[in-house]
C-alpha positions as a Markdown table, in Angstrom:
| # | Residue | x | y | z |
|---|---|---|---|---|
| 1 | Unk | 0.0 | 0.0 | 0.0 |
| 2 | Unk | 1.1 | 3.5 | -0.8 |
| 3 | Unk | 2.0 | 5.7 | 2.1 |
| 4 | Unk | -0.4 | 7.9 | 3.2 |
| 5 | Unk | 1.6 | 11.1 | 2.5 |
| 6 | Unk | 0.0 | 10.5 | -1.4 |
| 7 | Unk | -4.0 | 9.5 | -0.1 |
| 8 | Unk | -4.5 | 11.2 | 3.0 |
| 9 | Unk | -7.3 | 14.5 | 2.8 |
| 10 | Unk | -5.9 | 17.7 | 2.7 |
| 11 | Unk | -6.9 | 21.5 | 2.7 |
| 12 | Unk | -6.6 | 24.0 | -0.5 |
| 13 | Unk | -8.0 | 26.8 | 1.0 |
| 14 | Unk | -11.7 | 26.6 | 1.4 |
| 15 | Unk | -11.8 | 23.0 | -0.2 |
| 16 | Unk | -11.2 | 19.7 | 1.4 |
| 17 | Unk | -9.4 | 17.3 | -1.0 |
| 18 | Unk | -9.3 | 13.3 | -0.4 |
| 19 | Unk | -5.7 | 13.0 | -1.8 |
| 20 | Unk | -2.7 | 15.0 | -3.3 |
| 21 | Unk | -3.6 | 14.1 | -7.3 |
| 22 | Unk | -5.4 | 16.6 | -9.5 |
| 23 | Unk | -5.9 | 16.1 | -12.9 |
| 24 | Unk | -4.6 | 18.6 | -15.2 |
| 25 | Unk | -6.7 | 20.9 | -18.1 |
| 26 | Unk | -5.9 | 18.9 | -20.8 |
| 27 | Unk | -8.2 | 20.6 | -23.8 |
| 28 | Unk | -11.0 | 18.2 | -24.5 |
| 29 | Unk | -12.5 | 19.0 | -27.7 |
| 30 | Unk | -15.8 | 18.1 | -26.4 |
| 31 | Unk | -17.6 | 21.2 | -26.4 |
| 32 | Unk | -18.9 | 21.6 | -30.1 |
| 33 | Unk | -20.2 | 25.2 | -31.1 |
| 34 | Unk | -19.3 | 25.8 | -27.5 |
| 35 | Unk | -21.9 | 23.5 | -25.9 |
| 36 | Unk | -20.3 | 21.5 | -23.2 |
| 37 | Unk | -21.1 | 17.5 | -24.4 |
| 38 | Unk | -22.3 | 14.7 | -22.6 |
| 39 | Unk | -18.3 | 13.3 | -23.7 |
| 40 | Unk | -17.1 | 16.2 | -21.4 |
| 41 | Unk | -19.0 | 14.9 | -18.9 |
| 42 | Unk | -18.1 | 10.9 | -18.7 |
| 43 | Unk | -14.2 | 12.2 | -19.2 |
| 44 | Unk | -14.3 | 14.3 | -15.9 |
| 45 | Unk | -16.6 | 11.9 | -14.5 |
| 46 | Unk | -14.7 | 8.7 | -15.3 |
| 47 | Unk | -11.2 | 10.3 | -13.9 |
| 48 | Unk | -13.3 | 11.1 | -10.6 |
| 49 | Unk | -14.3 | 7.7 | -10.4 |
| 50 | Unk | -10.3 | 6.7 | -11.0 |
| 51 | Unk | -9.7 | 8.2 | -7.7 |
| 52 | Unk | -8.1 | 11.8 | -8.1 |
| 53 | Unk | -9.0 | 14.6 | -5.7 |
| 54 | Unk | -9.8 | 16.9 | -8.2 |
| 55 | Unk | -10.4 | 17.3 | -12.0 |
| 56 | Unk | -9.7 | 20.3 | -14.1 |
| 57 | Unk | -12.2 | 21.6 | -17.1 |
| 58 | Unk | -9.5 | 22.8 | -19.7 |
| 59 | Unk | -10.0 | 26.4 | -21.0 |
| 60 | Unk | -13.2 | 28.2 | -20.0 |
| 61 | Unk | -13.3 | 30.9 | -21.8 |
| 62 | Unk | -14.6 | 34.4 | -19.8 |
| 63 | Unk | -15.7 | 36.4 | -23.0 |
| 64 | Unk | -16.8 | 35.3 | -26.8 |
| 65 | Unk | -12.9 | 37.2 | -27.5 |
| 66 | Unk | -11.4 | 35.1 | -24.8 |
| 67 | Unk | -12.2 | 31.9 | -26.8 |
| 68 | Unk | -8.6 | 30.6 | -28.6 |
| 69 | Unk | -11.5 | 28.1 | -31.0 |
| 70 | Unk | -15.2 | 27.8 | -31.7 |
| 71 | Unk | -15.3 | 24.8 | -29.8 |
| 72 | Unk | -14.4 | 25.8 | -26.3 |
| 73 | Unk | -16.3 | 26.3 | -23.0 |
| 74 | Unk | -17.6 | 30.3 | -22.7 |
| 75 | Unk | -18.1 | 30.6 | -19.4 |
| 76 | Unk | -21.6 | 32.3 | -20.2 |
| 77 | Unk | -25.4 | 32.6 | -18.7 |
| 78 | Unk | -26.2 | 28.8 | -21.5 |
| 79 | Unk | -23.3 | 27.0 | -20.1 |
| 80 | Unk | -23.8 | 26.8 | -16.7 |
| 81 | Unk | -26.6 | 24.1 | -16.7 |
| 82 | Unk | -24.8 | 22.6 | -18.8 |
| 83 | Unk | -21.8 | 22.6 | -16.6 |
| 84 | Unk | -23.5 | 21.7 | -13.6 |
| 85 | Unk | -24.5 | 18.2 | -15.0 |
| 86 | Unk | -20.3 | 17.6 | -15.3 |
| 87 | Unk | -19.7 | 18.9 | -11.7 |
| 88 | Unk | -22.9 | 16.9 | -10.2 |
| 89 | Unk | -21.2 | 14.0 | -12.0 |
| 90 | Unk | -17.8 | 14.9 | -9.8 |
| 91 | Unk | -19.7 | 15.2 | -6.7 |
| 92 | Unk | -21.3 | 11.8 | -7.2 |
| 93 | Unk | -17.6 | 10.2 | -7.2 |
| 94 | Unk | -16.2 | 12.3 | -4.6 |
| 95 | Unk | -14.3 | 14.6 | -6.3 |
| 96 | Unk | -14.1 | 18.2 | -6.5 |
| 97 | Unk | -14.3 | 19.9 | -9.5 |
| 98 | Unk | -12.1 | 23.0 | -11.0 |
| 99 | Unk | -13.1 | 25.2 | -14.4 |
| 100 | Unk | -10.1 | 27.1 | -16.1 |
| 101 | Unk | -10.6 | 30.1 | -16.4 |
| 102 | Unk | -8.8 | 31.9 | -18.8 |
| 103 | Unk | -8.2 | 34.4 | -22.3 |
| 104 | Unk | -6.8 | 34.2 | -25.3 |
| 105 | Unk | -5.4 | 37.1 | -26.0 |
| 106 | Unk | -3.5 | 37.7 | -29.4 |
| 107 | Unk | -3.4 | 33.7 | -29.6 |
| 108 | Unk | -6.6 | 32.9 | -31.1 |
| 109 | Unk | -7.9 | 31.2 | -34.0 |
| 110 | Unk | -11.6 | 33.1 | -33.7 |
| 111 | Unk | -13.0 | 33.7 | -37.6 |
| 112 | Unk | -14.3 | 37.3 | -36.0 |
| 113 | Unk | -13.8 | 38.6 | -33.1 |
| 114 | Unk | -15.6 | 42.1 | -31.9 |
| 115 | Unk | -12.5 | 44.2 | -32.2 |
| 116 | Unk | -10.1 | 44.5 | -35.7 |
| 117 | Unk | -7.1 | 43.3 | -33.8 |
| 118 | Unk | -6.9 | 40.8 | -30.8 |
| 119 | Unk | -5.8 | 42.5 | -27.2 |
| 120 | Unk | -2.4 | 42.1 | -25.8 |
| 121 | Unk | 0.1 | 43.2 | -23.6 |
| 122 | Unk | 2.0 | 45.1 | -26.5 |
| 123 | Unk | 0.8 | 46.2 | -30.1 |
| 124 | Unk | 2.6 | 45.4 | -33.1 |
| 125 | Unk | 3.3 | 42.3 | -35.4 |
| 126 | Unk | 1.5 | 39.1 | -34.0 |
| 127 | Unk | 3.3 | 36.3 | -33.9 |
| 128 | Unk | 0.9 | 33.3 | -33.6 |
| 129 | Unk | -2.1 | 35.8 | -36.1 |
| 130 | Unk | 0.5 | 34.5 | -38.8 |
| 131 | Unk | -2.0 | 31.2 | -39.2 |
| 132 | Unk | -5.5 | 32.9 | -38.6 |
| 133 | Unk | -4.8 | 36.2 | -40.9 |
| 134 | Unk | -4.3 | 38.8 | -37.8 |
| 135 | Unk | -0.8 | 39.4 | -38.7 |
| 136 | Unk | -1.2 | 42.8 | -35.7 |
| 137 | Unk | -2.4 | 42.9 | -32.1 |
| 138 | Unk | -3.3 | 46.0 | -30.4 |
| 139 | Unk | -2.0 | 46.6 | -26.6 |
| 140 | Unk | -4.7 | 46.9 | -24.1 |
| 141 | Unk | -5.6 | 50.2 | -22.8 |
| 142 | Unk | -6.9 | 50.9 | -19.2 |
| 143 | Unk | -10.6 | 50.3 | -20.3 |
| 144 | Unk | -10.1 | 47.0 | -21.9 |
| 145 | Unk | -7.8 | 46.0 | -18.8 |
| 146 | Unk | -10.2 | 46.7 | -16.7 |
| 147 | Unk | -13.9 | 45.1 | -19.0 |
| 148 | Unk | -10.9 | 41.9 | -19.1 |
| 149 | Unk | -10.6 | 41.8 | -15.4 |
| 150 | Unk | -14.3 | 42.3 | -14.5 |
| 151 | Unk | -14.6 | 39.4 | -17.4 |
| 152 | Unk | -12.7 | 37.3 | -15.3 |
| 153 | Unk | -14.8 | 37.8 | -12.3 |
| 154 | Unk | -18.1 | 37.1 | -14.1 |
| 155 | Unk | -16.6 | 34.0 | -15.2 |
| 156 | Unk | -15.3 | 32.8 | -11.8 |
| 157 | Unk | -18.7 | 33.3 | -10.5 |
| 158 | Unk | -20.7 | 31.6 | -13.3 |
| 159 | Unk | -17.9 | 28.7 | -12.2 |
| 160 | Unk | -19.3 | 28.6 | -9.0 |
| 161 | Unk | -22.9 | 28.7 | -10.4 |
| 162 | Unk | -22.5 | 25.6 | -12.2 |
| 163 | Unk | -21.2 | 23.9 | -8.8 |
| 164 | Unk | -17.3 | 23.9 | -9.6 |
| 165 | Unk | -15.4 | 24.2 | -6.6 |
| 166 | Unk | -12.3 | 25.6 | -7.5 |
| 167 | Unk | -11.1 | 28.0 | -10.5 |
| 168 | Unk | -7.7 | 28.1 | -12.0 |
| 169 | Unk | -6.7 | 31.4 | -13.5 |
| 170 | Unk | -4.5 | 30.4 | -16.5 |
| 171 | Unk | -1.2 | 32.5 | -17.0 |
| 172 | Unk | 1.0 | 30.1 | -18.7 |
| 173 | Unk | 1.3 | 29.0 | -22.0 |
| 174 | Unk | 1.0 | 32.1 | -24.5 |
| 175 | Unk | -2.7 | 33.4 | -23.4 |
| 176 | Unk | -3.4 | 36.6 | -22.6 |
| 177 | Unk | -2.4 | 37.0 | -18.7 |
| 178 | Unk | 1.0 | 35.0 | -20.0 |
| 179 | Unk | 1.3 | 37.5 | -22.6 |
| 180 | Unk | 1.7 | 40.2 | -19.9 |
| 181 | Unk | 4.1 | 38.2 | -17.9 |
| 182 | Unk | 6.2 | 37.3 | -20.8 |
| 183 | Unk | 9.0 | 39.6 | -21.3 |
| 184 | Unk | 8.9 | 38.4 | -25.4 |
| 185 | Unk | 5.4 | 39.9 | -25.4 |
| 186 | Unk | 5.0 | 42.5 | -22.8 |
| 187 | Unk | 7.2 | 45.7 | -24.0 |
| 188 | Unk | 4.8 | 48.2 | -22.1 |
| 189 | Unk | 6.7 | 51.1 | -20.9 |
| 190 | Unk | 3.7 | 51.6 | -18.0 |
| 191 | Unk | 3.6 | 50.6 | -14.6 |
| 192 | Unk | 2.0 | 46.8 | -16.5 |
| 193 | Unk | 5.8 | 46.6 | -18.1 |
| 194 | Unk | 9.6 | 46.2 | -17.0 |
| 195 | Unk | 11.0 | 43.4 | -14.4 |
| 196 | Unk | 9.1 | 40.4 | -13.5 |
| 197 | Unk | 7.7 | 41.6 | -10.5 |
| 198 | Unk | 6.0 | 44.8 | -12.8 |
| 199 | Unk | 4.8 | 42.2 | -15.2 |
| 200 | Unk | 2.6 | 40.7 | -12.8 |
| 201 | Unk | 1.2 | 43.5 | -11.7 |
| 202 | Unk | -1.8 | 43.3 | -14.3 |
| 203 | Unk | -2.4 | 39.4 | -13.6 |
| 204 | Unk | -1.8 | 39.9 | -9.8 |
| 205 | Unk | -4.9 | 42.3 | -10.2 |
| 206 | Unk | -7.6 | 40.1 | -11.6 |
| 207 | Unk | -6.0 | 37.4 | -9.2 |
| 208 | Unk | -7.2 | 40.0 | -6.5 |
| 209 | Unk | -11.0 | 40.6 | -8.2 |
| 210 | Unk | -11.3 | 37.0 | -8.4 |
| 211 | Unk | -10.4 | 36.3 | -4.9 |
| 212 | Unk | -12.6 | 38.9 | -3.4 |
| 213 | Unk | -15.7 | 37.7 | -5.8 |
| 214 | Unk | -15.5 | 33.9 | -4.8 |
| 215 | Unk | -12.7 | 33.1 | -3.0 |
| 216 | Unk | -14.5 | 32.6 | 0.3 |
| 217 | Unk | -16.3 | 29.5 | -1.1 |
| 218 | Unk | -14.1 | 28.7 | -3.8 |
| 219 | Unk | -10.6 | 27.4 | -4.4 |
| 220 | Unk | -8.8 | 30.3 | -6.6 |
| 221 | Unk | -5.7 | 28.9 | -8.3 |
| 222 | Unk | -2.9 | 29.8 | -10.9 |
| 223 | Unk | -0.9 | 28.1 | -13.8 |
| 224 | Unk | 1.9 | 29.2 | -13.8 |
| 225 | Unk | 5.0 | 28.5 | -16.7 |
| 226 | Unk | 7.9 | 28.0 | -14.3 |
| 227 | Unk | 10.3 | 28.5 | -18.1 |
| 228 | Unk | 9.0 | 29.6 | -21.5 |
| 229 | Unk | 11.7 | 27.7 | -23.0 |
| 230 | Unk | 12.8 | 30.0 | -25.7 |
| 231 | Unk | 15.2 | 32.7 | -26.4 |
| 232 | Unk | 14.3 | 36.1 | -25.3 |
| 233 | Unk | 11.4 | 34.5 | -23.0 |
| 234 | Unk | 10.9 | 34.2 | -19.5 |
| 235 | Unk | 13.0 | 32.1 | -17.1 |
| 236 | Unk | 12.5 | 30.3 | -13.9 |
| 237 | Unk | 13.7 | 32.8 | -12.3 |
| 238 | Unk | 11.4 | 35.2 | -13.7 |
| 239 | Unk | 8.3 | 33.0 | -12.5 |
| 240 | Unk | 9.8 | 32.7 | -9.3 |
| 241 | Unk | 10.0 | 36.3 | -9.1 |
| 242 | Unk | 6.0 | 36.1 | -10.5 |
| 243 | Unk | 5.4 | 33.5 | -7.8 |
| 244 | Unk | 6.3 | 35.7 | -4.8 |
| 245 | Unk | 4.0 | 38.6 | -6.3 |
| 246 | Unk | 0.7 | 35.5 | -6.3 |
| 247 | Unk | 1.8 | 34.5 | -3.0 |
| 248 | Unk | 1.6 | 38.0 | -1.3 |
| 249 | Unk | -2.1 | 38.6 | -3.5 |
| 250 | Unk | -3.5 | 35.6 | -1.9 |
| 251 | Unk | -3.3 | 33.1 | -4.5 |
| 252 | Unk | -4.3 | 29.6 | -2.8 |
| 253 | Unk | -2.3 | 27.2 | -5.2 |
| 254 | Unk | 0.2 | 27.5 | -7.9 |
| 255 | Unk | 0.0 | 24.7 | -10.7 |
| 256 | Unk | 3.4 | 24.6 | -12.2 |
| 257 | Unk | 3.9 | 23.8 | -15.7 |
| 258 | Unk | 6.1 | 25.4 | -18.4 |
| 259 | Unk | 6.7 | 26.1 | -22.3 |
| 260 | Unk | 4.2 | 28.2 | -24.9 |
| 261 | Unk | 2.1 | 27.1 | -27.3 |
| 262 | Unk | 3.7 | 28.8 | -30.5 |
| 263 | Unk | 7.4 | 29.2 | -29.2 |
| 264 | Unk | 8.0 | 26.1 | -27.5 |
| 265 | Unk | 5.6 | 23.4 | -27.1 |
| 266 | Unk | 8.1 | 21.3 | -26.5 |
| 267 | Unk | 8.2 | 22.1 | -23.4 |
| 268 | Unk | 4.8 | 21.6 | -22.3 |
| 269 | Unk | 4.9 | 18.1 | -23.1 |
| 270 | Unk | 8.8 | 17.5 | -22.2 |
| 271 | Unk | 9.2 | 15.8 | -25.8 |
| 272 | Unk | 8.6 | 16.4 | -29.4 |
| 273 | Unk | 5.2 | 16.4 | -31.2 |
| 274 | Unk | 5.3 | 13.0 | -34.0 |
| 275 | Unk | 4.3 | 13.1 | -37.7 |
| 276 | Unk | 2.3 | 10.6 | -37.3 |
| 277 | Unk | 0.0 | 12.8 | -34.8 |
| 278 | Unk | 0.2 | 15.6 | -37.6 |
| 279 | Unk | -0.7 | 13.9 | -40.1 |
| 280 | Unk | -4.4 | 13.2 | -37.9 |
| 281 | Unk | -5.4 | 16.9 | -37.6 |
| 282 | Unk | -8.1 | 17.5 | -40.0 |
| 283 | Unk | -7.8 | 21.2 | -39.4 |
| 284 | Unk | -5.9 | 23.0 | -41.8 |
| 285 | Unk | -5.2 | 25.8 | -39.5 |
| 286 | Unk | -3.7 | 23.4 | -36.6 |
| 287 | Unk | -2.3 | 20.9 | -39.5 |
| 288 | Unk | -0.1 | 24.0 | -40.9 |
| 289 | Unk | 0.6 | 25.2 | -36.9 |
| 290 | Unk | 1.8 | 21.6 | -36.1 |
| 291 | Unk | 4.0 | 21.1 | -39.1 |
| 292 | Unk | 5.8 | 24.9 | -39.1 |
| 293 | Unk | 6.5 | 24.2 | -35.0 |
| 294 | Unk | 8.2 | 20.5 | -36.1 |
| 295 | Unk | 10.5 | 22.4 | -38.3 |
| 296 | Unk | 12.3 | 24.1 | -35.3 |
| 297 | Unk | 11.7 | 21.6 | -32.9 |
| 298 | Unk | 14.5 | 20.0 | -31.1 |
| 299 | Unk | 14.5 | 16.6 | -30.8 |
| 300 | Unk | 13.5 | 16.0 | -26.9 |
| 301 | Unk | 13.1 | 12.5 | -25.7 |
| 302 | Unk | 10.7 | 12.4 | -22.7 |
| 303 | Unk | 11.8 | 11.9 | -19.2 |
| 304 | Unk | 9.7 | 11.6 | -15.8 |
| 305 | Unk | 9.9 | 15.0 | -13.9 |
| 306 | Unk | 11.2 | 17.0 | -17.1 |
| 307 | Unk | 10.1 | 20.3 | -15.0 |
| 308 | Unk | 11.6 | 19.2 | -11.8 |
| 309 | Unk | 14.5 | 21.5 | -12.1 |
| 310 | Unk | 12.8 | 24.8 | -13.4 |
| 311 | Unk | 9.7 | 24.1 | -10.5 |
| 312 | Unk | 12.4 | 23.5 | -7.4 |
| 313 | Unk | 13.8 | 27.1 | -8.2 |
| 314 | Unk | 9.9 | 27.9 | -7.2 |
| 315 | Unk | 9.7 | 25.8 | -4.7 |
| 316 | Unk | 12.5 | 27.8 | -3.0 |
| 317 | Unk | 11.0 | 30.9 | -3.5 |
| 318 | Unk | 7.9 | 31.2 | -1.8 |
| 319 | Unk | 6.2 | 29.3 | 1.2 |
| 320 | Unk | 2.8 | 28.6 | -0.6 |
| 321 | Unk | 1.2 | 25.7 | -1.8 |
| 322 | Unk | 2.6 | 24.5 | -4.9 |
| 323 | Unk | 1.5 | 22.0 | -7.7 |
| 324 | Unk | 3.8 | 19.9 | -9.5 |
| 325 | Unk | 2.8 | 19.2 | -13.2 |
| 326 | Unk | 5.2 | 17.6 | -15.5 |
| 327 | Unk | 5.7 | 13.9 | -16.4 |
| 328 | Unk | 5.0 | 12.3 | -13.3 |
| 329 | Unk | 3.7 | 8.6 | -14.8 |
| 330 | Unk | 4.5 | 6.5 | -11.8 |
| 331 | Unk | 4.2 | 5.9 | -8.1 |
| 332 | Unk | 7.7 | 6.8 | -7.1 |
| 333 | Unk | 7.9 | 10.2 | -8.9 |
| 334 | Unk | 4.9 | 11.1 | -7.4 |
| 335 | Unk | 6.9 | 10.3 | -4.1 |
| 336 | Unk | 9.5 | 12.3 | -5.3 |
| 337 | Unk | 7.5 | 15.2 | -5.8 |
| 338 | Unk | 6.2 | 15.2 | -2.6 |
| 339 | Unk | 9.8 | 14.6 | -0.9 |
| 340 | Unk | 10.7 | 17.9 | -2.7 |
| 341 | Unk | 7.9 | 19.4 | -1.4 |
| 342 | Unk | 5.4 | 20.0 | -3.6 |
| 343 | Unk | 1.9 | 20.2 | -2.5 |
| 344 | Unk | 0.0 | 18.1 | -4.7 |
| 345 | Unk | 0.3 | 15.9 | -7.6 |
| 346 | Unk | -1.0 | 17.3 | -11.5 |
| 347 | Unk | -1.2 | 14.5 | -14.0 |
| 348 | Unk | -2.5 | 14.8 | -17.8 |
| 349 | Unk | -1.2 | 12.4 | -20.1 |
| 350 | Unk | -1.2 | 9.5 | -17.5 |
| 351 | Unk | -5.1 | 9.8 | -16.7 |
| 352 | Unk | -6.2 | 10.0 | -20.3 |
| 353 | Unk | -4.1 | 6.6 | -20.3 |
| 354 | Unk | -5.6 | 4.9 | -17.6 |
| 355 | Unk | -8.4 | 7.4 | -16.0 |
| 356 | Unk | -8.3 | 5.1 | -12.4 |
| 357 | Unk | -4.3 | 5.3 | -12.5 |
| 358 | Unk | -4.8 | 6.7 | -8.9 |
| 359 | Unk | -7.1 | 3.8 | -7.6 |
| 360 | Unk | -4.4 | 1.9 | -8.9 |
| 361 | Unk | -1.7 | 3.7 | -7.3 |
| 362 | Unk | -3.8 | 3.5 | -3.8 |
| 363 | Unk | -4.4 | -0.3 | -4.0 |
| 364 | Unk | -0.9 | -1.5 | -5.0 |
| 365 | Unk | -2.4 | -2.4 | -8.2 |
| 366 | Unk | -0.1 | -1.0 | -9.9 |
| 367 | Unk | 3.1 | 1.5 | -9.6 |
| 368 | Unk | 3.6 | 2.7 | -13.2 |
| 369 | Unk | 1.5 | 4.2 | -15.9 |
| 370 | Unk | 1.3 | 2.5 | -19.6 |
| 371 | Unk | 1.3 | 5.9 | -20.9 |
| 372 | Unk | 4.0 | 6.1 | -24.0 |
| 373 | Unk | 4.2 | 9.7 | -23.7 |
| 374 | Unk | 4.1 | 9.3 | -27.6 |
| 375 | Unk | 2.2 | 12.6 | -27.5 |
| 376 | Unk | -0.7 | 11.8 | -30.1 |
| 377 | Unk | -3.2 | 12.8 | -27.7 |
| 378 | Unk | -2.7 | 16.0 | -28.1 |
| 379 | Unk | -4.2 | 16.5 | -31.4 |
| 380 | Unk | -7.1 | 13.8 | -30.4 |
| 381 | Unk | -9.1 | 17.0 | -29.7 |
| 382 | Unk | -9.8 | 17.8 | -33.2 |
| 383 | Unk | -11.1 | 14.4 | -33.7 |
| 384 | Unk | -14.8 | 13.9 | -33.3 |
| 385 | Unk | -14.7 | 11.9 | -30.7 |
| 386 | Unk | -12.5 | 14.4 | -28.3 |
| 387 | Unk | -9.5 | 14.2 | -26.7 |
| 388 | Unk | -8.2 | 10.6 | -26.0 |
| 389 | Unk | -5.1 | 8.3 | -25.5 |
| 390 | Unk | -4.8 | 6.5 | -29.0 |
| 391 | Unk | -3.7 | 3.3 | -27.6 |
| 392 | Unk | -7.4 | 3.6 | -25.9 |
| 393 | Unk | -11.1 | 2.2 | -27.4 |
| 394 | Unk | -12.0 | 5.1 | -29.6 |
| 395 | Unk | -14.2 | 7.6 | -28.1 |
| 396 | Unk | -18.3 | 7.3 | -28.7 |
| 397 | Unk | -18.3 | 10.5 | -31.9 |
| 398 | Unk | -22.0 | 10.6 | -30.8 |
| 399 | Unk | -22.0 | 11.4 | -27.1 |
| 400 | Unk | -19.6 | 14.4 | -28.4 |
| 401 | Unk | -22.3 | 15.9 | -30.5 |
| 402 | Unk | -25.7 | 15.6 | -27.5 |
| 403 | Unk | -25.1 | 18.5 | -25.1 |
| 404 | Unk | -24.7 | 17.6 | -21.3 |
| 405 | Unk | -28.1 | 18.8 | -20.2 |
């Protein structure tokens, strides 16, 4: 049996948790049009039966703008019934539920939006527009910071409407609030630009309007990139600069991951991206994407705890709860993260794998994931069917198209 430093409840802020593992947003595909599916729905609630504490809802969108695809979650007035039939489904197999709550930014793949050019930290040429035709972006003035943040706080409390019980504010990756942290993307010369610590100011502040709109009741967390990965972007120290700035605003948890989505997704998954899984997209957009990133690509074989390094700088640097996300596939790196002194336990990859890995883990059924880390999943969520592990029964296409209500 597993010790019971790994399974014994725990506390994130307002939220009691049964055990240290949280599965991570991992982007589903399984909201068509926007309409959360009754496939969104059995994948949350089948990783909730596999014994985690908590499962994450990948990219909730809080505006129409904030939306990186058509088919993503808007956190909006028609989703939250539909939302509530995923969390009641949580609830039933005692887990808790979290909705990430986030923004696109000048990284999205919208055919209109409401303004010419996206929003970003800085104006000027737009490096991920060059596959959806907005070649500019347009830096954010006072106004739109502030309709962003308030955008943030309506979403958090439609989260808690539809029975989540935790939100995770996402800053990591190449959306918007990681656009302002970025020092590639944020060249403001205002008090929102310059060192680390004034690059958080801006996502410190919606951290702060979130927290006093639900944060009595509800969990309010952050994903955090603990290294961009690429030249000219930010650094571990740099996040651990950002962290201290969360930690005095109140944040609850930090989920650490790391890389961007254009620059260096690489690093997100801690190996390269196959042809094979390429060659699967049917969307032209994400088909060209996929192919131009493989062309400066290095070649990275994957490891267990790829981010360990980049997330112990953090771990040294503030006094908060922290969440290790990174290639953790079996029982002893899981130990290991919580030996280093990590909080809690974020798994992806693994889960879509084998959704009761943790049940598993618990019963001494098992010590080590199947998963390949062959990285086809990711593109699984432009299939009909949703994101899956391709080593996995297909997913029912049909459940993906009946909405969740």
């Amino acid at each position: 049996m597993a010790e019971p430093a790994l399974f014994s409840p725990w506390r994130l802020g307002p939220l009691p948790l049964r055990n240290r593992f949280i599965k991570s947003a991992t982007n589903e595909g399984m909201a068509k049009g926007g309409v959360p599916s009754k496939a969104l729905v059995e994948h949350h609630r089948a990783v909730a039966a596999g014994g985690v504490a908590m499962t994450t809802v990948a990219y909730c969108a809080v505006s129409a703008d904030g939306r990186t695809f058509v088919d993503q979650v808007q956190l909006n007035a028609d989703s939250v019934p539909q939302l509530r039939m995923l969390t009641d489904a949580v609830h039933r197999e005692g887990a808790a539920a979290c909705a990430q709550i986030t923004h696109g930014g000048a990284f999205t793949f919208l055919p209109e939006l409401s303004t010419r050019y996206p929003r970003s930290a800085s104006g000027g040429f737009n490096a991920p527009g060059v596959l959806s035709g907005r070649l500019f972006k347009r830096a954010m003035r006072a106004d739109d910071m502030d309709a962003v943040a308030g955008q943030f706080v309506a979403g958090a409390r439609r989260a808690q409407a539809a029975g989540f019980d935790a939100v995770e504010i996402h800053m990591g990756h190449g959306y918007l609030l990681s656009q302002f942290l970025s020092p590639a993307y944020n060249r403001r010369g205002d008090r929102y630009g310059g060192d680390a610590t004034a690059r958080a100011r801006y996502p410190a502040e919606i951290l702060r309007r979130v927290l006093d709109a639900v944060g009595d009741t509800l969990a309010v967390n952050c994903k955090l990139s603990v290294t961009e990965a690429f030249k000219g972007g930010g650094t571990a120290e740099d996040a651990a600069a950002i962290a201290r700035v969360l930690e005095r605003e109140g944040a609850q948890l930090l989920v650490l991951s790391g890389g961007m989505n254009v620059e260096s997704p690489w690093a997100i998954f801690g190996s390269h991206m196959p042809s094979a899984a390429t060659d699967t997209i049917q969307n032209p957009v994400i088909k060209a994407a996929t192919r131009l990133t493989r062309l400066w690509a290095p070649r990275i074989e994957f490891r267990e705890l790829y981010l360990r390094e980049h997330s112990l700088k953090l771990r040294a640097a503030v006094d908060m709860p922290l969440a290790y996300l990174g290639g953790v596939q079996s029982l002893d790196a899981a130990r290991q993260v919580r030996n280093d002194g990590f909080d809690a336990i974020v798994m992806g990859r693994a889960l879509l794998h084998e959704p009761d890995l943790i049940n598993q883990f618990r019963d001494g059924t098992s010590t080590r994931s199947g998963c390949t880390a062959c990285n086809e999943c990711v593109v699984t969520m432009y299939t009909p069917g949703g994101t899956q592990c391709v080593l996995r029964p297909l997913n029912d296409p049909e459940l993906n198209r009946q909405a969740a209500g």
